[in-house]
ChimeraX commands (.cxc) that place a marker at each C-alpha (Angstrom):
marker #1 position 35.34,-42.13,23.78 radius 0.5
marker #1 position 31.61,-43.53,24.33 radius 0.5
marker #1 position 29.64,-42.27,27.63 radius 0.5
marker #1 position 29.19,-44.70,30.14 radius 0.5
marker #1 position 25.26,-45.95,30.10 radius 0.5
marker #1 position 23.18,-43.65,32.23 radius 0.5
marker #1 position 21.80,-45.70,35.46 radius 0.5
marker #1 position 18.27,-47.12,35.28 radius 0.5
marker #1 position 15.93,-45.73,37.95 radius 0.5
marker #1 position 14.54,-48.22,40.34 radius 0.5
marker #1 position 11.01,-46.40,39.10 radius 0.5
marker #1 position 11.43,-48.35,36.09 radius 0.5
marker #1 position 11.04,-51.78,37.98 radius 0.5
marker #1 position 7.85,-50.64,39.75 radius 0.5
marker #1 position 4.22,-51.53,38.37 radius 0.5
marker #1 position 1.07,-50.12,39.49 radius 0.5
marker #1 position -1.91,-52.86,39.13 radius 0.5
marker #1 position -5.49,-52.29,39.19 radius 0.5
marker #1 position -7.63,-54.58,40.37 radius 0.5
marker #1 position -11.22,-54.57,37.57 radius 0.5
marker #1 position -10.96,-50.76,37.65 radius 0.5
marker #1 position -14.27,-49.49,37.08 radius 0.5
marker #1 position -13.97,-46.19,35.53 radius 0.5
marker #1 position -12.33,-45.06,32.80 radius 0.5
marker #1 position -12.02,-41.53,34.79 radius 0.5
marker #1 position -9.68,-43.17,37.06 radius 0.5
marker #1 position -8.08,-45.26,35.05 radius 0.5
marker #1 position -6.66,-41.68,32.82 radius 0.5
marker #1 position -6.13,-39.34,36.05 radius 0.5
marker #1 position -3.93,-42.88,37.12 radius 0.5
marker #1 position -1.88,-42.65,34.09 radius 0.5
marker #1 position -1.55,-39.29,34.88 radius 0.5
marker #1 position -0.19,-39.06,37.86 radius 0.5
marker #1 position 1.88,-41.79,37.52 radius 0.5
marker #1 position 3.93,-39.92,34.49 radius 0.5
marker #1 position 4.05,-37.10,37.30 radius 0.5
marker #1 position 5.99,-39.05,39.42 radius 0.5
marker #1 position 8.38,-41.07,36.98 radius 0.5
marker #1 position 6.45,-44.54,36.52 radius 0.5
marker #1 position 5.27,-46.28,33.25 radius 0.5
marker #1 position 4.04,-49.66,34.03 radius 0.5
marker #1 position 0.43,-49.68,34.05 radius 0.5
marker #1 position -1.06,-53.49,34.33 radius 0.5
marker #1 position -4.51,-53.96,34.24 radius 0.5
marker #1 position -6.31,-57.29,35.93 radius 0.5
marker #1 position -9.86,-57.72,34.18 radius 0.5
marker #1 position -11.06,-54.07,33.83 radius 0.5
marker #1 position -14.60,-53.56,33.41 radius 0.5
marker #1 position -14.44,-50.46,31.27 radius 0.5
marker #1 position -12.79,-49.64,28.08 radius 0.5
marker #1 position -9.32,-48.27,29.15 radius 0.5
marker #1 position -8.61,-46.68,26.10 radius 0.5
marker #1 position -12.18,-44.70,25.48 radius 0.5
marker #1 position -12.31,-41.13,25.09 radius 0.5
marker #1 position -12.98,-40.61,28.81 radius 0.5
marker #1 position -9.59,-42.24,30.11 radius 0.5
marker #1 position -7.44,-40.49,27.09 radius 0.5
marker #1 position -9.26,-37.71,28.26 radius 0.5
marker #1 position -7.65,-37.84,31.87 radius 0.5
marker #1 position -4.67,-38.99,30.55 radius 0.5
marker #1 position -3.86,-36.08,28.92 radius 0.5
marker #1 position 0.12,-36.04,27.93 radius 0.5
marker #1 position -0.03,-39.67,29.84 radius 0.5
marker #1 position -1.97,-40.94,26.73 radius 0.5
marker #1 position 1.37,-43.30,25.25 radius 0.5
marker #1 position 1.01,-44.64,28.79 radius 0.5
marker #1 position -1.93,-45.88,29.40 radius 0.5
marker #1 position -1.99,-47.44,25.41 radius 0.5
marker #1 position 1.21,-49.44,26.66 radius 0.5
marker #1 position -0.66,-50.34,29.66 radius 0.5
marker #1 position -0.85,-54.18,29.64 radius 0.5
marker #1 position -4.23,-56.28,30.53 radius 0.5
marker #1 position -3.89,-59.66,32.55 radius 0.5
marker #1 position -6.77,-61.94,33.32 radius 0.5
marker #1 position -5.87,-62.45,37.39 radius 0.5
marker #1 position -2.95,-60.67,39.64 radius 0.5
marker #1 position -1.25,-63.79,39.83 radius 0.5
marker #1 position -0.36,-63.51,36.11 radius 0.5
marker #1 position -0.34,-59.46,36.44 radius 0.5
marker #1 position 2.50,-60.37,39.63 radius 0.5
marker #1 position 4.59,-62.83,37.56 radius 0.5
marker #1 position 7.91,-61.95,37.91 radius 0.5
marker #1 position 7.39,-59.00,40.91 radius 0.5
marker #1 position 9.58,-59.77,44.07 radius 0.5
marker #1 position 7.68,-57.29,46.22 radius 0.5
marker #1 position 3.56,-56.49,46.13 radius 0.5
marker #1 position 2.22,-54.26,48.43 radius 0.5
marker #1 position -1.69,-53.92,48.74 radius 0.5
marker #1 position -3.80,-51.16,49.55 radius 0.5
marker #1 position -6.75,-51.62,51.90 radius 0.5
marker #1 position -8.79,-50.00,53.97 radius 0.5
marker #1 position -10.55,-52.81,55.72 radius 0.5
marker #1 position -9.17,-54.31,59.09 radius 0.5
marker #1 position -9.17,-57.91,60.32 radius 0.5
marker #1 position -7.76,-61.03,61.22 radius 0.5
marker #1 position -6.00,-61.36,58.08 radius 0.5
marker #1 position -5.37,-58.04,57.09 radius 0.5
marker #1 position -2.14,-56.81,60.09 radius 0.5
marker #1 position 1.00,-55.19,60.11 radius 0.5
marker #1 position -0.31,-52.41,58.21 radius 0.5
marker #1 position 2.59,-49.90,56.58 radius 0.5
marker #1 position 2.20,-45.53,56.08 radius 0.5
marker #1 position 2.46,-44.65,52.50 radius 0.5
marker #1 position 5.88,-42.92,53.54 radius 0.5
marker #1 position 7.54,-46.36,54.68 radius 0.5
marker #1 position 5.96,-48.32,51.62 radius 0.5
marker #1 position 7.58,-45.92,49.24 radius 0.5
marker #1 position 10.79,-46.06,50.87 radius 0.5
marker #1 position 10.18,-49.84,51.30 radius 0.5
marker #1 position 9.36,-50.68,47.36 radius 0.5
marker #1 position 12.10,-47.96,45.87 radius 0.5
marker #1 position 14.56,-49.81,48.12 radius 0.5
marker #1 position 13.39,-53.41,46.07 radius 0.5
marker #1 position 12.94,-51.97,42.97 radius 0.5
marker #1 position 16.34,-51.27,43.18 radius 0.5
marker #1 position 16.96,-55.07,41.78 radius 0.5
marker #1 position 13.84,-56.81,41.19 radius 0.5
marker #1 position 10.09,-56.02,39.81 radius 0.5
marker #1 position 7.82,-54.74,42.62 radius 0.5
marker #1 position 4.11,-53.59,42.05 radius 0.5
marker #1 position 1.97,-51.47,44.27 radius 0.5
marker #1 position -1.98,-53.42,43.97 radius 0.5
marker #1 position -4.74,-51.51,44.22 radius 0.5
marker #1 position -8.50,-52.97,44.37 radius 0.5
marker #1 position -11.43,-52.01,43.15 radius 0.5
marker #1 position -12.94,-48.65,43.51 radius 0.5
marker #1 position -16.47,-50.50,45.52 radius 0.5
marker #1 position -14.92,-53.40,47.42 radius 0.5
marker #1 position -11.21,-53.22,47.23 radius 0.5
marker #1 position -8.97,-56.08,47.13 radius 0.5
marker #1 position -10.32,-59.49,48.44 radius 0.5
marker #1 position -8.70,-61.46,51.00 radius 0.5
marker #1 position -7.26,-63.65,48.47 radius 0.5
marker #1 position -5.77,-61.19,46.71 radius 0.5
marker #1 position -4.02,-59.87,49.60 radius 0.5
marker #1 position -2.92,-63.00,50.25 radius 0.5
marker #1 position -0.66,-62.73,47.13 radius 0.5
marker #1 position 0.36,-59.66,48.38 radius 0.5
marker #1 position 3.60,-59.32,50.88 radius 0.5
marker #1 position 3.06,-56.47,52.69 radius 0.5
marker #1 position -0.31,-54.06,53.25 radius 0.5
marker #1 position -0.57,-50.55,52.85 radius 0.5
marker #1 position -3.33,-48.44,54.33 radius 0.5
marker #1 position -3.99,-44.44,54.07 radius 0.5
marker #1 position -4.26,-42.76,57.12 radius 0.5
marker #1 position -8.08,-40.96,56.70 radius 0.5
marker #1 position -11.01,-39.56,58.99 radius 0.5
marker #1 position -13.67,-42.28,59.95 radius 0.5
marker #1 position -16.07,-39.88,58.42 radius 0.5
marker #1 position -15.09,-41.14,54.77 radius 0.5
marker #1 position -12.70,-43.62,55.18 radius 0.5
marker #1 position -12.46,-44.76,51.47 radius 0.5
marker #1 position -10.49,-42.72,48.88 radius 0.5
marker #1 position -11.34,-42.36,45.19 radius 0.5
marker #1 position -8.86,-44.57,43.17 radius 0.5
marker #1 position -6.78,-42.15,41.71 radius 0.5
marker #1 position -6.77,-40.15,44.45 radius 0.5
marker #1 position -5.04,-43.29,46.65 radius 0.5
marker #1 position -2.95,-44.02,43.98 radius 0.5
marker #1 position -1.48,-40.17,43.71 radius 0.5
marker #1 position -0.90,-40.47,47.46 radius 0.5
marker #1 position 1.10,-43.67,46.97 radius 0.5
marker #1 position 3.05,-42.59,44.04 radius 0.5
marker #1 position 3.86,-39.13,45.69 radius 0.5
marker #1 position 5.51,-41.39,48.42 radius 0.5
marker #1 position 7.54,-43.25,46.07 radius 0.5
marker #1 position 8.85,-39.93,44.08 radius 0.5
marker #1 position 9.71,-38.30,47.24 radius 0.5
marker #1 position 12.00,-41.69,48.22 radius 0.5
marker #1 position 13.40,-41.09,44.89 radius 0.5
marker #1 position 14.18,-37.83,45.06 radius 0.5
marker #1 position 15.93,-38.24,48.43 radius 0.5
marker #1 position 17.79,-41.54,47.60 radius 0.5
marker #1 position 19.13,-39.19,44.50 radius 0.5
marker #1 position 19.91,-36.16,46.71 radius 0.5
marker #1 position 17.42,-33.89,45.42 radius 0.5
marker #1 position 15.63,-33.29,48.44 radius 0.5
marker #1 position 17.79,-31.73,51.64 radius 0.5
marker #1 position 16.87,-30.10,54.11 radius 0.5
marker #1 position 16.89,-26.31,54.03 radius 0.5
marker #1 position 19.40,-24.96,57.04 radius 0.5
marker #1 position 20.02,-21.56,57.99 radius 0.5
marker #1 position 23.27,-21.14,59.24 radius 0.5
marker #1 position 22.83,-19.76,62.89 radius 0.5
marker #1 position 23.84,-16.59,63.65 radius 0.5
marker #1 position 27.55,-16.60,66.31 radius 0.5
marker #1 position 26.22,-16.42,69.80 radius 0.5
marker #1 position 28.31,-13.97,70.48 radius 0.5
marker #1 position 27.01,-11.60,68.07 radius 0.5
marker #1 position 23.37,-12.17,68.97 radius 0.5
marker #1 position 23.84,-11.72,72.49 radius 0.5
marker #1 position 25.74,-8.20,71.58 radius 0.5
marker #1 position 22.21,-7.85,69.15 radius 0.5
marker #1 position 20.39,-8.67,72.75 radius 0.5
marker #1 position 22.84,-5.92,75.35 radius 0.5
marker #1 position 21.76,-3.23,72.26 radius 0.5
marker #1 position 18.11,-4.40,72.46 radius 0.5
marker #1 position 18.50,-3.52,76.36 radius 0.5
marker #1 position 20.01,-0.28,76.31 radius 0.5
marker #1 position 17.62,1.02,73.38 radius 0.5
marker #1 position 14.33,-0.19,74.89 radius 0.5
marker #1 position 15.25,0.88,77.99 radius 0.5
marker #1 position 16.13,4.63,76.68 radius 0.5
marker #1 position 12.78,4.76,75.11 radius 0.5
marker #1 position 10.70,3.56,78.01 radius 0.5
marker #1 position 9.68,0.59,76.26 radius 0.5
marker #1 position 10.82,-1.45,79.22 radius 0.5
marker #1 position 10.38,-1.40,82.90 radius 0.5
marker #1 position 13.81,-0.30,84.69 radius 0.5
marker #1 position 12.72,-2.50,87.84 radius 0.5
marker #1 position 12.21,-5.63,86.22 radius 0.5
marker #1 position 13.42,-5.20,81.95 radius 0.5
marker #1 position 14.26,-9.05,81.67 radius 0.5
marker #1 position 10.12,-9.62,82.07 radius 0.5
marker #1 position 9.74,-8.56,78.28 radius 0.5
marker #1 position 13.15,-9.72,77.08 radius 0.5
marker #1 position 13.10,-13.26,78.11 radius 0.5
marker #1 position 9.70,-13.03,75.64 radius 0.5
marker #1 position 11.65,-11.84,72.69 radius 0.5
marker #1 position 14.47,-14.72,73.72 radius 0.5
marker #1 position 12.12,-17.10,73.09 radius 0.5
marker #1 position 10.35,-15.23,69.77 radius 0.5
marker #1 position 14.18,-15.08,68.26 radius 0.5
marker #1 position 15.03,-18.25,69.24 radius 0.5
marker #1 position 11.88,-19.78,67.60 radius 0.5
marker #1 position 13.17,-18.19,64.15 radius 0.5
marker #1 position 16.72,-19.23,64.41 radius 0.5
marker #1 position 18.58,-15.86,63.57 radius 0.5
marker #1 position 21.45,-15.96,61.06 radius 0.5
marker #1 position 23.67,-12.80,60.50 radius 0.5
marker #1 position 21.69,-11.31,58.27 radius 0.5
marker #1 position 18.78,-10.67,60.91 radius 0.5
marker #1 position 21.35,-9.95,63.60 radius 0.5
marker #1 position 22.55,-7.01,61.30 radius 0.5
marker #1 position 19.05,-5.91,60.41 radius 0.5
marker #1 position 17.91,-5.85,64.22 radius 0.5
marker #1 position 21.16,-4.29,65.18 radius 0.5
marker #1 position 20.08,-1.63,62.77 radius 0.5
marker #1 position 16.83,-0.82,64.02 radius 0.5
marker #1 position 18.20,-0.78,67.49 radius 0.5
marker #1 position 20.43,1.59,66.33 radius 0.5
marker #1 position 17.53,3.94,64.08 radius 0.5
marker #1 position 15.73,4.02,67.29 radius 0.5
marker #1 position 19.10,5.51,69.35 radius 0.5
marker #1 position 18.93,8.01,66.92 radius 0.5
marker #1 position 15.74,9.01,66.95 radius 0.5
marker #1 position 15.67,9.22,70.58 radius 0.5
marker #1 position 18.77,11.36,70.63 radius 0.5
marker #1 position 16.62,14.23,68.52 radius 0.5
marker #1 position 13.97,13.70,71.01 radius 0.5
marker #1 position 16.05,14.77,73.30 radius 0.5
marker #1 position 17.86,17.19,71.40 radius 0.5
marker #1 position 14.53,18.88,71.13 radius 0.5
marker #1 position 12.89,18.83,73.77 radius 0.5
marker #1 position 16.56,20.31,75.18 radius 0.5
marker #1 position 16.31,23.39,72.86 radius 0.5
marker #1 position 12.53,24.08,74.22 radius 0.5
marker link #1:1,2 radius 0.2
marker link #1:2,3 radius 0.2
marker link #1:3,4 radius 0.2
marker link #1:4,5 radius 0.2
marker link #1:5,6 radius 0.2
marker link #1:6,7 radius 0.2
marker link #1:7,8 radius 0.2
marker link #1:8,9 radius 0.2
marker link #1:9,10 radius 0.2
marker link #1:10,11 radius 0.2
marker link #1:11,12 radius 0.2
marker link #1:12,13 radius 0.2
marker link #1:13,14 radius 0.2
marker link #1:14,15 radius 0.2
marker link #1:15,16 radius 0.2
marker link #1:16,17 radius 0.2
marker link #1:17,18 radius 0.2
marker link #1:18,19 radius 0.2
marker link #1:19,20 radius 0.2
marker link #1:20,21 radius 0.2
marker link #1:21,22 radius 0.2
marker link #1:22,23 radius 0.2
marker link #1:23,24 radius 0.2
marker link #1:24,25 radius 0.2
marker link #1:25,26 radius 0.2
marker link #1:26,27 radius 0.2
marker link #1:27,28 radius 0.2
marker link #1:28,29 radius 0.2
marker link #1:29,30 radius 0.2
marker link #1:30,31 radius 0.2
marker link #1:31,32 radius 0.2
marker link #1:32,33 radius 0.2
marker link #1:33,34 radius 0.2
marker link #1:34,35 radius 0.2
marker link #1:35,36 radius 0.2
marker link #1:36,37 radius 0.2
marker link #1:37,38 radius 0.2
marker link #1:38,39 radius 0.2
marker link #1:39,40 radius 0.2
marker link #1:40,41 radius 0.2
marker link #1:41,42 radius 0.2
marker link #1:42,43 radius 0.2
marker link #1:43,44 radius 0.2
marker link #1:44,45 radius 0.2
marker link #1:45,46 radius 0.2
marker link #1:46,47 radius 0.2
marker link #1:47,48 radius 0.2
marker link #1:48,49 radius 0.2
marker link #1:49,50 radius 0.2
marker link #1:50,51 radius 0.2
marker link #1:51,52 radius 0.2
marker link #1:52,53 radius 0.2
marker link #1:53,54 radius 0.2
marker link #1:54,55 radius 0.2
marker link #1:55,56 radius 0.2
marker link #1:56,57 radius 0.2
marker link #1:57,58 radius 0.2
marker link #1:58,59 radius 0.2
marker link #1:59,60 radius 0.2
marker link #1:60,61 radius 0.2
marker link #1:61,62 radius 0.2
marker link #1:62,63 radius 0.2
marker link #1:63,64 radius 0.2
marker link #1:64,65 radius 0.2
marker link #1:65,66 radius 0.2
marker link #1:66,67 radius 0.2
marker link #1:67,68 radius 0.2
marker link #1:68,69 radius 0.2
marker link #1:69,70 radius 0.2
marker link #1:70,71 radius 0.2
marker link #1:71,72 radius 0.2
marker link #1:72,73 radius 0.2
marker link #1:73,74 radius 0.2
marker link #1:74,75 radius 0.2
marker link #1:75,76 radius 0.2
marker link #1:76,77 radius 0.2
marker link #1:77,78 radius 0.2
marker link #1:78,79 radius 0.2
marker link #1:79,80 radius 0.2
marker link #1:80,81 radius 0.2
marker link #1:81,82 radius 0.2
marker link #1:82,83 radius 0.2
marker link #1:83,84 radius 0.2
marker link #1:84,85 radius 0.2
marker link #1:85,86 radius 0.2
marker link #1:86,87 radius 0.2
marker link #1:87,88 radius 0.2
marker link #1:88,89 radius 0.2
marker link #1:89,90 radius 0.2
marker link #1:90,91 radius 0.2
marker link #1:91,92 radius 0.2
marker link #1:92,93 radius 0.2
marker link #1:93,94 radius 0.2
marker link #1:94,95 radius 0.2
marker link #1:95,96 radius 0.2
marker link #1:96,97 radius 0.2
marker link #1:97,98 radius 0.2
marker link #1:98,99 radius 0.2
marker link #1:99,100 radius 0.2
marker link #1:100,101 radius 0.2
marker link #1:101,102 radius 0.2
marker link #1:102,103 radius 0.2
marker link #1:103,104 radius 0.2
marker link #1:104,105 radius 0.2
marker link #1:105,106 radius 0.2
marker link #1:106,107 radius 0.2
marker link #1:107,108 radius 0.2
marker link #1:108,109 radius 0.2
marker link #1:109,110 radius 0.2
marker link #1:110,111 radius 0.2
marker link #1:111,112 radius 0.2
marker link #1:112,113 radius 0.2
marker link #1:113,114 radius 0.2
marker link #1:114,115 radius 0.2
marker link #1:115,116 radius 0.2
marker link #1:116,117 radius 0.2
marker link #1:117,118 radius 0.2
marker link #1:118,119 radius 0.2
marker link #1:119,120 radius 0.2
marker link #1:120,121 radius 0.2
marker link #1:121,122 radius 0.2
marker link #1:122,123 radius 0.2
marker link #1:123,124 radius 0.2
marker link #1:124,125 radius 0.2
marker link #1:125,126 radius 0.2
marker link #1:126,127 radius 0.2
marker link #1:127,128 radius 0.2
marker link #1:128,129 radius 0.2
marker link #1:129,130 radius 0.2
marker link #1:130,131 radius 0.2
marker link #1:131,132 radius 0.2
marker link #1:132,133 radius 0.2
marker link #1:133,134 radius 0.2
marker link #1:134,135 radius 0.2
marker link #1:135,136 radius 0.2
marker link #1:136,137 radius 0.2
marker link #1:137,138 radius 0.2
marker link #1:138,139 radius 0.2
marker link #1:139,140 radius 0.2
marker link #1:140,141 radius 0.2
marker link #1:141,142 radius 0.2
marker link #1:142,143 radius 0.2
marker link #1:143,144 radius 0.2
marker link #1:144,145 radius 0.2
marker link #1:145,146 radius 0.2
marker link #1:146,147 radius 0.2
marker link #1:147,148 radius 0.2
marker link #1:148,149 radius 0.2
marker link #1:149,150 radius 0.2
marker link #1:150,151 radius 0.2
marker link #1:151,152 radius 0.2
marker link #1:152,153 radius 0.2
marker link #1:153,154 radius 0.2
marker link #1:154,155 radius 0.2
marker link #1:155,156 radius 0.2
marker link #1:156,157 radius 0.2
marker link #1:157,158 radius 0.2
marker link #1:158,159 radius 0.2
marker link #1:159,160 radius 0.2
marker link #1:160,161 radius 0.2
marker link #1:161,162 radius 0.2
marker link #1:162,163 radius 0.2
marker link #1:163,164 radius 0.2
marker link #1:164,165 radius 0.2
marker link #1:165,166 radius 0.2
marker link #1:166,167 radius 0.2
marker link #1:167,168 radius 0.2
marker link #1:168,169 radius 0.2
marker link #1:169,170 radius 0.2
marker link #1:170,171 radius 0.2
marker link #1:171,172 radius 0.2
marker link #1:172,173 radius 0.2
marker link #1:173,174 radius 0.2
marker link #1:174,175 radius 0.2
marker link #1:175,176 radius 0.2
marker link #1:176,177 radius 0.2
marker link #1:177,178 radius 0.2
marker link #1:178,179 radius 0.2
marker link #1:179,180 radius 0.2
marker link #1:180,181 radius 0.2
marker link #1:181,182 radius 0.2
marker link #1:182,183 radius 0.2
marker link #1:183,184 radius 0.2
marker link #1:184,185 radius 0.2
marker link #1:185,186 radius 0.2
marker link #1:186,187 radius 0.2
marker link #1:187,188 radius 0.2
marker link #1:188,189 radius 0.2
marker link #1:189,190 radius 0.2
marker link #1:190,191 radius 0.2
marker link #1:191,192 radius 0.2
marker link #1:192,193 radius 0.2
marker link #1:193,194 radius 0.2
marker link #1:194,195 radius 0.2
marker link #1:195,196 radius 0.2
marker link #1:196,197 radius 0.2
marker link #1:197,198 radius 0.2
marker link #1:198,199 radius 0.2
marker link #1:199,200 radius 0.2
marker link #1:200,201 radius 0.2
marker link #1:201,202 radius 0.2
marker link #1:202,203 radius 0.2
marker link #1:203,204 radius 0.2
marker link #1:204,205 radius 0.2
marker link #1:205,206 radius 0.2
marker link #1:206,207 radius 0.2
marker link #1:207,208 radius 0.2
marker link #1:208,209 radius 0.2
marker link #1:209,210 radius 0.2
marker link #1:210,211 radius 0.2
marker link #1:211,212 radius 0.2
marker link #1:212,213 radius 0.2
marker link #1:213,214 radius 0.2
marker link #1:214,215 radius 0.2
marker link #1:215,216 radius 0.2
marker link #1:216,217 radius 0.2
marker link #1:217,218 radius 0.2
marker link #1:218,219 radius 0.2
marker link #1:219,220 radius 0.2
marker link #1:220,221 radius 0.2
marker link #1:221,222 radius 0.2
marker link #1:222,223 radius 0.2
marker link #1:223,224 radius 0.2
marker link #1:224,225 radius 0.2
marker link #1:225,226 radius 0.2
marker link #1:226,227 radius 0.2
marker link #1:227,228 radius 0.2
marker link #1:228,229 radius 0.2
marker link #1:229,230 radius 0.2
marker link #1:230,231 radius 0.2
marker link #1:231,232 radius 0.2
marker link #1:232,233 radius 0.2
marker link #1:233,234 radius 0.2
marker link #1:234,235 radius 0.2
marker link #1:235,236 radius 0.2
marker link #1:236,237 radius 0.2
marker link #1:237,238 radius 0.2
marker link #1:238,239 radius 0.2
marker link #1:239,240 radius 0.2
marker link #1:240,241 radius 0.2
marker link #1:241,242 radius 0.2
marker link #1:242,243 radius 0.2
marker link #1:243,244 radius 0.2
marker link #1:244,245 radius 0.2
marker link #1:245,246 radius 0.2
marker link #1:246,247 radius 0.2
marker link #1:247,248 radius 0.2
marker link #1:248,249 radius 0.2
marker link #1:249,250 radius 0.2
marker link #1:250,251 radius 0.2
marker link #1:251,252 radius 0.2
marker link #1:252,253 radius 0.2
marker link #1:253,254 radius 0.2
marker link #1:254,255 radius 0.2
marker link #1:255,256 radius 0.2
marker link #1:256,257 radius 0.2
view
């Protein structure tokens, strides 16, 4: 009896373009990072460098089957052919450039479309980004939250962001990625861990007989920050419990004196 065919990973149907790409640097560490994070189609519009020089294999590293596959186009129109979804990166604001996405929705936003149809994430050129025309082709926009200081990322260093997006949408539409719960402690047995607390601080003078709940309500809060499970309730119980003993031979001591 045959397998069924393993499923096809919406990664599959998403292409990263770059707009005339400058440097052949980039163009590697891009191929790079997107074998990192599960994507192969590479599509290059016009690039001004040779992308398959010693500098981008170089960067590419193990990506270095990628980026020969990658495929050249003349203009993103003919680099878009056949992509149901583009989103474009850009930094620049104005009246044609609104209704800017976070990197986190996008990546949500294109795995979801990927999902049945070819999607692309466009990114422009590492000096003057995409032009308005090219966004324009584009059907949603995609900027990078960064400091006004240096507003424009390196290439690569965008696209990594981006694709780090996408493979963390992947992971979580496949289950991979769940949140890590600690299963709470009963209350019951944390507010017995809380009466021994009392008594033992109190025997060793720790705490002020007039007015103890001043310094307890501060380890409430400290305990309740880290979410105690049963394990923690049994190791505080037992140091509650080392310091009982220790201050019975105190005593015991300083009875025999």
């Amino acid at each position: 009896m045959s397998l069924p065919p393993a499923p096809v990973s919406p990664l599959t149907n998403i292409a990263v373009i770059l707009i005339e790409p400058q440097g052949p640097l980039n163009i590697g560490s891009v191929c790079r990072v997107m074998m990192n994070f599960g994507l192969a189609d590479l599509r290059l519009v016009n690039p001004q460098t040779d992308h398959l020089g010693e500098e981008a294999r170089r960067m590419a590293v193990r990506a270095t089957p990628l980026l020969e596959q990658a495929r050249v186009y003349p203009s993103l129109p003919d680099a878009l052919a056949g992509c149901s979804l583009a989103i474009g990166t850009t930094r620049r604001f104005g009246k044609y450039r609104e209704d800017f996405i976070h990197p986190n929705d996008a990546g949500r936003e294109i795995l979801t479309a990927a999902a049945s149809a070819s999607t692309a994430l466009v990114f422009g050129r590492e000096d003057r980004g995409l032009h308005t025309n090219e966004l324009d082709l584009c059907q949603r926009f995609l900027t990078i939250p960064t400091s006004d200081e240096l507003p424009s990322m390196n290439l690569a260093q965008a696209v990594a962001v981006c694709l780090y997006e996408v493979g963390q949408a992947a992971a979580e539409a496949a289950g991979k990625v769940r949140e890590r719960r600690r299963k709470s402690a009963p209350s019951a047995a944390i507010e017995a861990m809380y009466s021994h607390m009392r008594q033992s601080l109190l025997e060793i003078g720790y705490l002020d007989p007039q007015n103890p709940e001043h310094i307890l309500r501060t380890f409430r809060r400290i305990f309740s920050r880290a979410g105690l499970n049963e394990r923690d309730v049994r190791i505080l119980q037992g140091l509650w419990s080392r310091l009982d003993w220790i201050e019975n031979e105190r005593r015991k001591e300083k009875e025999k004196k």
